[in-house]
N, C-alpha and C positions, 0 to 999 in steps of 0.2 A: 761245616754248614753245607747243606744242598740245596740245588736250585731246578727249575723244573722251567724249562721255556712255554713260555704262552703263543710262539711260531716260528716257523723257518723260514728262511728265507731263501728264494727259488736256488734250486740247484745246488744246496750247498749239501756238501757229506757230511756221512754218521760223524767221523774223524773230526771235523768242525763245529762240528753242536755239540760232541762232548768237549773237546776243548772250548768252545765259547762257553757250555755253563759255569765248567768250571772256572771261567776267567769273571763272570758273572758272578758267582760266588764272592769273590776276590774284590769286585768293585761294591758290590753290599758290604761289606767289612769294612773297607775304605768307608765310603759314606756315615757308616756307626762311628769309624773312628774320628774323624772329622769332627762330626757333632759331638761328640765328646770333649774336644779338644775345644772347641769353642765355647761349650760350658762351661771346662776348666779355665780358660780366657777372662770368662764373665765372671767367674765366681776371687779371680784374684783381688786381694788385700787390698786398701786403699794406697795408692803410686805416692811416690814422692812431691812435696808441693813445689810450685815450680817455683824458682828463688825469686824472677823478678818480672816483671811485665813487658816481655822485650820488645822493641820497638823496630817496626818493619818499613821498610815504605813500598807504599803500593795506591793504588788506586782507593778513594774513598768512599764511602756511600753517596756522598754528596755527588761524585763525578770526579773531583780532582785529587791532584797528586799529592801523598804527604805521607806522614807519619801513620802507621799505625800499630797500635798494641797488641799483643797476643791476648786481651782480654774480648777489645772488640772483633775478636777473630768469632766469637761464640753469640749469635743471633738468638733474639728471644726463643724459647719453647725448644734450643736446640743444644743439649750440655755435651756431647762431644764434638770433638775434632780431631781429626783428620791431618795428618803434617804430612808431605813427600820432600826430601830435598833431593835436588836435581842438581845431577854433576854440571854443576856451569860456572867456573870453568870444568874442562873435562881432567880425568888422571893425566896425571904428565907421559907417561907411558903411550897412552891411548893412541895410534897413529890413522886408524879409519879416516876415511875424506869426511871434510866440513861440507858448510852448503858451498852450494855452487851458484847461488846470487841472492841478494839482497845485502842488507847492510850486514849483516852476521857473516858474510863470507869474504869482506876483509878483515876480519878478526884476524889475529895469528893461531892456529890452528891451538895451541897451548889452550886458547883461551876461549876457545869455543864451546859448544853444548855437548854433551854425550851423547853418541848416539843410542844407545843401551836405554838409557833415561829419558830421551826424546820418544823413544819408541813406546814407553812407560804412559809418558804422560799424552801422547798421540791418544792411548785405551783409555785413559783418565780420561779426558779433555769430551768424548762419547757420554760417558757413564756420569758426567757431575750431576746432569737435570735429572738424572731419575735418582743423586743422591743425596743433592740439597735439600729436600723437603725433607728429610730426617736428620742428616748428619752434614755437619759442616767439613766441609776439604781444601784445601790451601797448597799450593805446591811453592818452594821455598826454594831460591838459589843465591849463591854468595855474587854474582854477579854485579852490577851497576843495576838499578830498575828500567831506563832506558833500554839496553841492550837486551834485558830479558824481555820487553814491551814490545821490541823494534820485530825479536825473534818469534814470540807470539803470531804476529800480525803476518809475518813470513810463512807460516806455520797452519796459518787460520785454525789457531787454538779459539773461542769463541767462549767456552763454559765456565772454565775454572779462574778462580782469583789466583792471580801470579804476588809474589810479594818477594822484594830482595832483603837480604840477609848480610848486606855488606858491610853495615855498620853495626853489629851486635854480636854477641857469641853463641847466638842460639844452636848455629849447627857445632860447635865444639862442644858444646854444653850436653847435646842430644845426641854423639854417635855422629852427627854426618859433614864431622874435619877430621880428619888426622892429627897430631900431636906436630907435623910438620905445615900443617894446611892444605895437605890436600884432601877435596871432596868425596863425600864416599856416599852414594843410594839410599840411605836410612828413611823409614818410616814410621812415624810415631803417632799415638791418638793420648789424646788426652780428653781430660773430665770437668767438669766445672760441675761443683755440689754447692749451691749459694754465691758465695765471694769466693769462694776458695779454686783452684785452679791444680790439678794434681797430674801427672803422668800417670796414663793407664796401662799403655803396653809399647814396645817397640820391636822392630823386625829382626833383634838380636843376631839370629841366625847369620847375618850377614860377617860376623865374627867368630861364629863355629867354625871346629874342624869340619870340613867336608871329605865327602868321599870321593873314591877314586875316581874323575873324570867330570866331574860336578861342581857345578858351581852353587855359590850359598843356598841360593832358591829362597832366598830370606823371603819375596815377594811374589813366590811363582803361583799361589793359588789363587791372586786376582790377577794374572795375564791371560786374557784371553790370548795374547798368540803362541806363546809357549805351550798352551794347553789343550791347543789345535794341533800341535806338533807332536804332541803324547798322543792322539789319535790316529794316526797316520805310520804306515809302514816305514817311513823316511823317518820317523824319529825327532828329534833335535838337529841334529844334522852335526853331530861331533864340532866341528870348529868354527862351525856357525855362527855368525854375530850379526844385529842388529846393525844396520845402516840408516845414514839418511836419506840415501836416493835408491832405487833399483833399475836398471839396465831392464828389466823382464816387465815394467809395470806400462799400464795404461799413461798414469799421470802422476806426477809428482805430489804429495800431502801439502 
């Protein structure tokens, strides 16, 4: 494929325009392949139906706290949905700093948020009002619902419905437990076609082999900050990880 600039920009060399088209070439291809890939998406078999109507607690329509279904997860005129589960607690491994006050930051570090996930749902938490009128989103952790309420409010999460996952097997069930219990980043969507309740697709990738120096990217083409970072001569930043506080920022999230 060739591609032909519609301009330059000041002062840049011969040596730069032909490698920008052809890296321009490169990102049209990307974009075909994409849209492909999302047609292949859409066009997959009916998912598996979901065995049972799991039962969340979280905040209710009404206002108060209680029980809620994975069915009344699905708002009239709205048949998908949107699952995130958010390592809370974090991998046992995980040693990053917790917060540094509020109630979540007497937790015992074990048992805190992820920061990787925190950073996830920080870009979620933006994006819900422009996604709810179409598609329903929910972000899920094994947590107490308290603790995940208290951390919210620490957080000034504001958009997304939070729901705990303590009492049920949804994230075993879907990818995002371990066989040992610990928590793993999974995201799933599912479908509602009448009564019926099926699995549409999941972030799999999070279980592939990766290549060398990479992590899953199960979810990397809706992070905007990873993808800010692919724009940028600095890259990724090799050993780079999401935090929850920065030494370099303005203000704390």
């Amino acid at each position: 494929m060739t591609s032909q600039a519609t301009f330059t920009f000041p002062s840049e060399s011969k040596a730069y325009r032909a490698a920008r088209d052809r890296l321009l070439a490169q990102e049209v291809e990307l974009r075909r392949t994409m849209e492909a890939l999302a047609a292949a998406r859409r066009a997959l078999p009916p998912g598996g139906e979901v065995p049972e109507d799991y039962i969340f607690h979280g905040l209710r329509p009404d206002g108060a706290l209680g029980d809620v279904r994975l069915s009344e997860l699905f708002a009239p005129g709205r048949d998908s949905l949107v699952v995130y589960n958010m390592m809370f607690p974090r991998y046992p491994s995980d040693d990053r700093p917790g917060p540094t006050k509020g109630l979540t930051a007497r937790l015992p570090l074990s048992e805190g948020p992820c920061p990787s996930c925190v950073a996830l749902v920080d870009q979620l938490d933006g994006t819900a009002p422009h996604v709810e009128p179409r598609v329903n989103m929910v972000i899920v952790a094994k947590t107490p619902l308290p603790r995940l309420l208290a951390f919210a409010e620490e957080r000034s999460w504001r958009h997304l419905r939070l729901l705990s996952s303590a009492e049920n097997s949804f994230n075993r069930d879907y990818g995002g437990e371990t066989e040992v219990g610990y928590q793993q980043p999974m995201l799933n969507v599912f479908h509602r076609e009448g009564g019926t309740m099926r699995h549409f697709w999941g972030s799999e990738m999070l279980y592939a082999p990766t290549d060398a120096g990479q992590d899953p990217r199960h979810v990397g083409t809706i992070e905007p900050l990873w993808n800010i970072f692919d724009l940028v001569p600095e890259g990724r930043g090799g050993d780079w990880q999401e935090q929850l506080t920065y030494p370099c920022c303005r203000r704390e999230p």
